[in-house]
Every structure is written in structure tokens, then in C-alpha cells.
C-alpha positions as CSV (number, residue, x, y, z in Angstrom):
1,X,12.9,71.2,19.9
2,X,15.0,73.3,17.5
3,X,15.5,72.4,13.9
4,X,18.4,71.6,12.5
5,X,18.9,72.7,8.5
6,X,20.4,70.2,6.0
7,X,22.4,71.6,3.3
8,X,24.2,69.5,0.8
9,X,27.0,71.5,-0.9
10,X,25.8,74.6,0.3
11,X,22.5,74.1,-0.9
12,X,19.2,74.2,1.6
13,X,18.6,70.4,1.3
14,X,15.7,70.5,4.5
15,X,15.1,70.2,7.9
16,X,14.7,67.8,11.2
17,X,14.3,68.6,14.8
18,X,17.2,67.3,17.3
19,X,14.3,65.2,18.8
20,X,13.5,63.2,15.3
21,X,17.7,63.1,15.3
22,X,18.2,61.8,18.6
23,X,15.5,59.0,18.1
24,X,16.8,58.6,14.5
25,X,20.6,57.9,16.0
26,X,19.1,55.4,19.5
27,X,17.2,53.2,16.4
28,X,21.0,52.8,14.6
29,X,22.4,51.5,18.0
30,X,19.4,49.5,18.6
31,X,19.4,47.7,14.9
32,X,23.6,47.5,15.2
33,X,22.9,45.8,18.7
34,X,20.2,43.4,17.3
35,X,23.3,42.4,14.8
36,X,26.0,41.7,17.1
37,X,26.4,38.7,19.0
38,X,25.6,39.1,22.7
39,X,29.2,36.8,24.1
40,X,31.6,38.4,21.8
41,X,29.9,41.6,21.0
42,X,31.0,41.2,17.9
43,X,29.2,41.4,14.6
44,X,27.0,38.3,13.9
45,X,26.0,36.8,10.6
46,X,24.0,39.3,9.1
47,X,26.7,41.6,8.7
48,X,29.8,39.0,8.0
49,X,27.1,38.2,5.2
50,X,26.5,42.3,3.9
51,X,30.6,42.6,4.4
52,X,31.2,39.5,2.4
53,X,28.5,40.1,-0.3
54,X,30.2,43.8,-0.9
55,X,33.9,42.3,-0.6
56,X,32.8,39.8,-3.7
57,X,31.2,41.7,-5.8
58,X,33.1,45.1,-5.4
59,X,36.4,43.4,-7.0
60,X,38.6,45.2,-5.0
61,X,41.9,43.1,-3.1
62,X,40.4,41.4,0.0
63,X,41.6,38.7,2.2
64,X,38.9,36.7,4.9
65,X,40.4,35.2,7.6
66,X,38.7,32.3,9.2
67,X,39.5,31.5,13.0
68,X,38.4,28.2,14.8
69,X,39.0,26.7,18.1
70,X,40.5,23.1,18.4
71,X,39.3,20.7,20.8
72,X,37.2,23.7,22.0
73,X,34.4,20.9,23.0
74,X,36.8,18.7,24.7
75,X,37.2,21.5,27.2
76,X,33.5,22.8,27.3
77,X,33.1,19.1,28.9
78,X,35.6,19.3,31.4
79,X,35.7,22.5,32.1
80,X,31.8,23.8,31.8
81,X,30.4,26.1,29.2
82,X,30.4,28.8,32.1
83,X,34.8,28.3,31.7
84,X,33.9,27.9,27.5
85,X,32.4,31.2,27.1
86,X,35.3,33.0,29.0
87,X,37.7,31.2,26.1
88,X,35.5,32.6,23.8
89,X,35.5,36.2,25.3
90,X,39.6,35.7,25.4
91,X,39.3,35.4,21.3
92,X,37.2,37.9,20.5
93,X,39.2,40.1,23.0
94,X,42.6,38.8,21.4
95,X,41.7,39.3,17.7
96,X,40.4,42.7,18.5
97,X,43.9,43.7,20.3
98,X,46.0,42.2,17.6
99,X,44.2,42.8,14.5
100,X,44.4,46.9,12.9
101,X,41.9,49.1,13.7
102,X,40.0,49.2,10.5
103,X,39.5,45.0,9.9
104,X,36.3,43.4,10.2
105,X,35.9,41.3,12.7
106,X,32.8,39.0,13.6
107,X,31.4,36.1,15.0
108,X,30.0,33.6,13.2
109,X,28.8,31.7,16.0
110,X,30.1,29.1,18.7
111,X,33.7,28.3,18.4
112,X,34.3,30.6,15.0
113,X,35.0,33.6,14.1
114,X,35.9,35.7,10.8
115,X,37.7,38.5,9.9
116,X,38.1,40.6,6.7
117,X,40.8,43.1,5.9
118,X,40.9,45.1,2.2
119,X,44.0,43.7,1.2
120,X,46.0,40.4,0.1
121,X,47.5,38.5,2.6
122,X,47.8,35.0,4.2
123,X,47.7,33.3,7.6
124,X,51.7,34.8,8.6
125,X,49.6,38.0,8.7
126,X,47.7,36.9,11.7
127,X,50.2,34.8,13.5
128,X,50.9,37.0,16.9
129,X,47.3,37.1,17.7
130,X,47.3,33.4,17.4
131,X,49.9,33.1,19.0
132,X,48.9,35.7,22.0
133,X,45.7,33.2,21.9
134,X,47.4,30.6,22.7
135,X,49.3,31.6,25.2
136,X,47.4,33.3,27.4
137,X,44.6,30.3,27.1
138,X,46.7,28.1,29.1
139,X,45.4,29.9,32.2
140,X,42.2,28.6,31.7
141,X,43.3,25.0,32.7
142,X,44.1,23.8,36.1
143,X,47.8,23.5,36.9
144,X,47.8,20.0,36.4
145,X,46.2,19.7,32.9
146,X,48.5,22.8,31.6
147,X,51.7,20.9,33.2
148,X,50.7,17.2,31.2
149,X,49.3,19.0,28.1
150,X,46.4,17.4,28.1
151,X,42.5,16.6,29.6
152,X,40.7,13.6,29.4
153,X,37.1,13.5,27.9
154,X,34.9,11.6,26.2
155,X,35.0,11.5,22.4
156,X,32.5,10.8,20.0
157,X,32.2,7.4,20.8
158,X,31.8,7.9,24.7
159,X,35.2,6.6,25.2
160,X,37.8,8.3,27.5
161,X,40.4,10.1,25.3
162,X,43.6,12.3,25.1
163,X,42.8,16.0,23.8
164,X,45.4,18.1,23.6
165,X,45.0,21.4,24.7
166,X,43.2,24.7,22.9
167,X,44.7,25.8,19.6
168,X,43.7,28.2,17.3
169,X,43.2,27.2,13.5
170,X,43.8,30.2,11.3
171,X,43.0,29.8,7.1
172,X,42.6,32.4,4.8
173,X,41.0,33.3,1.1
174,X,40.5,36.1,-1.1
175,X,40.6,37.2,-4.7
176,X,44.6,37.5,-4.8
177,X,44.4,34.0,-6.8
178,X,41.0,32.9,-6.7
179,X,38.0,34.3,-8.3
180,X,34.9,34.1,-6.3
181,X,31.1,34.7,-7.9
182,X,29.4,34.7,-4.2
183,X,30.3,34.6,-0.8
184,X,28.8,30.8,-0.5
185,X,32.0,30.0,-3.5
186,X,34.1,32.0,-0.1
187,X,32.9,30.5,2.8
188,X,33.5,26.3,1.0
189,X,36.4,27.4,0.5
190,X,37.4,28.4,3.8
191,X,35.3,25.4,5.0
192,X,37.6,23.3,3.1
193,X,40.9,25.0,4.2
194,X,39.8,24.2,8.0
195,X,38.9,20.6,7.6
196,X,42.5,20.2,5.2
197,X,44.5,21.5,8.1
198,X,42.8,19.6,10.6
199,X,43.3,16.6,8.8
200,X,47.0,17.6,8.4
């Protein structure tokens, strides 16, 4: 294989064959691929932890949005996990369409997802792709569950019960009014945020 010379501001800097290049650049896609959840295909905890560790610490203006499904289990039990992980495909499609270009965007795991962007903003900014969410999650139902508004599954105390259906929670956090020493001071406080507004 050729070589391929290095120079760093004009200067001879080294050397590396295309071969060691090419094997160099398949390890990258192989170690990103490792990181990203397989559903989504979306970045998984590792790197929402290396994204949110440089957010905190770089004290630049950031905003993390945190996204969770309601009643997301009520359907899994009507409808199958098989039916679940196409709602969950729908997300991570929908925030992906909605969201710019150059916003984080990963998948915790399950029902919930993150995403970061490198300025300050609140939940209004993500209101079309929650919306879009929920609109287009409706076909996921049968006709007759979409028409009532409403499935029938057990709840925590196998009883039969009334869940409304999917809805998409959105809360947000950043350093616009908050000062936050670690990502673990982040992610309680976005914890927090969810369980208020489900409460709410």
C-alpha cells in the first residue's frame, strides 16, 4: 500500500499507509457502533454521559432536553413489545426530523430519550416534534381504541384500568438559571421535572 505523508502546518509531521488508514477509520465505526443503541440507533449512555460531562464543565450556554413516553407500558401490554419498539423507532425517527441538524440526540434506554443543543432554551422549543409525535402515534392503535381514546390494561395492582393514549412528556434544563457541578446535579433535576409534570 502507498504512504500517505502527514504535515501539520506545512511541516513533515510522518507517515501511514492507506491500509493502517483504512483499518484505523472501520475501528471508529466499529467503537461508534458498540455506543449506539441497536432500536434507535441512536447514541446510548456512554456518549449522553461524555456530551453531558463536557456540556457541564465547559460553561458554555446549553439546554438538555429530556423526552419520555406516557403510558408507553400500558400499550406494550396490549399491544406487544413487537408494536412497542415500532413507537419507539417513530421517536427516535420524529426527534431526528424535527430537531436541527447539529443537536445531540440519544437514547437513554427504554421509553427515554435526551437531547442537547448549545444554547438556552425551554420545552416551546421542541413543541412540533412533540406534537408530530403525537400525532402520527395514533396509527399505532386499532380504530377502535384511537376513536374512544383509550385501552384497557392492567395497572400496578392487576386491576383493569383506563389509560389514555401515548403522549410525549418533554422537560428541559441547562445553565441559563441553574448552575450545575456534574451531570448527576443534571440528570435529578430533569428526573425531578418529569415526575412534577406527571404529577401535574
Amino acid at each position: 500500500y502507498d504512504f500517505i505523508v502527514l504535515t501539520n502546518h506545512g511541516n513533515f509531521s510522518g507517515i501511514v499507509t492507506i491500509k493502517r488508514l483504512l483499518e484505523k477509520t472501520v475501528e471508529i465505526e466499529v467503537n461508534a457502533a458498540k455506543n449506539r443503541n441497536p432500536l434507535s440507533g441512536l447514541p446510548g449512555n456512554i456518549m449522553i454521559e461524555e456530551y453531558l460531562n463536557r456540556c457541564v464543565s465547559s460553561g458554555e450556554p446549553y439546554t438538555a432536553a429530556y423526552f419520555d413516553i406516557r403510558h408507553f407500558k400500558a400499550f406494550n401490554d396490549v399491544y406487544g413489545f413487537e408494536n412497542g419498539d415500532l413507537i419507539i423507532k417513530l421517536l427516535s425517527e420524529t426527534l431526528q426530523r424535527y430537531l436541527p441538524d447539529d443537536m445531540f440526540v440519544g437514547h437513554i434506554g427504554g421509553d427515554d430519550f435526551i437531547a442537547i443543543i448549545d444554547q438556552h432554551v425551554d420545552e416551546a422549543f421542541f413543541i412540533n416534534a412533540v406534537n408530530a409525535f403525537e400525532k402520527e402515534v395514533v396509527q399505532y392503535y386499532s380504530e377502535e381504541d384511537s376513536e374512544k381514546g383509550y385501552i384497557v390494561s392492567k395497572n400496578r395492582n392487576n386491576k383493569p384500568q383506563k389509560f389514555p393514549l401515548i403522549s410525549l412528556t418533554c422537560v428541559c434544563a441547562g445553565n441559563q438559571s441553574e448552575e450545575f457541578h456534574n451531570r448527576f446535579e443534571l440528570t435529578e433535576t430533569l428526573a425531578k421535572k418529569k415526575k412534577d409534570v406527571r404529577a401535574g
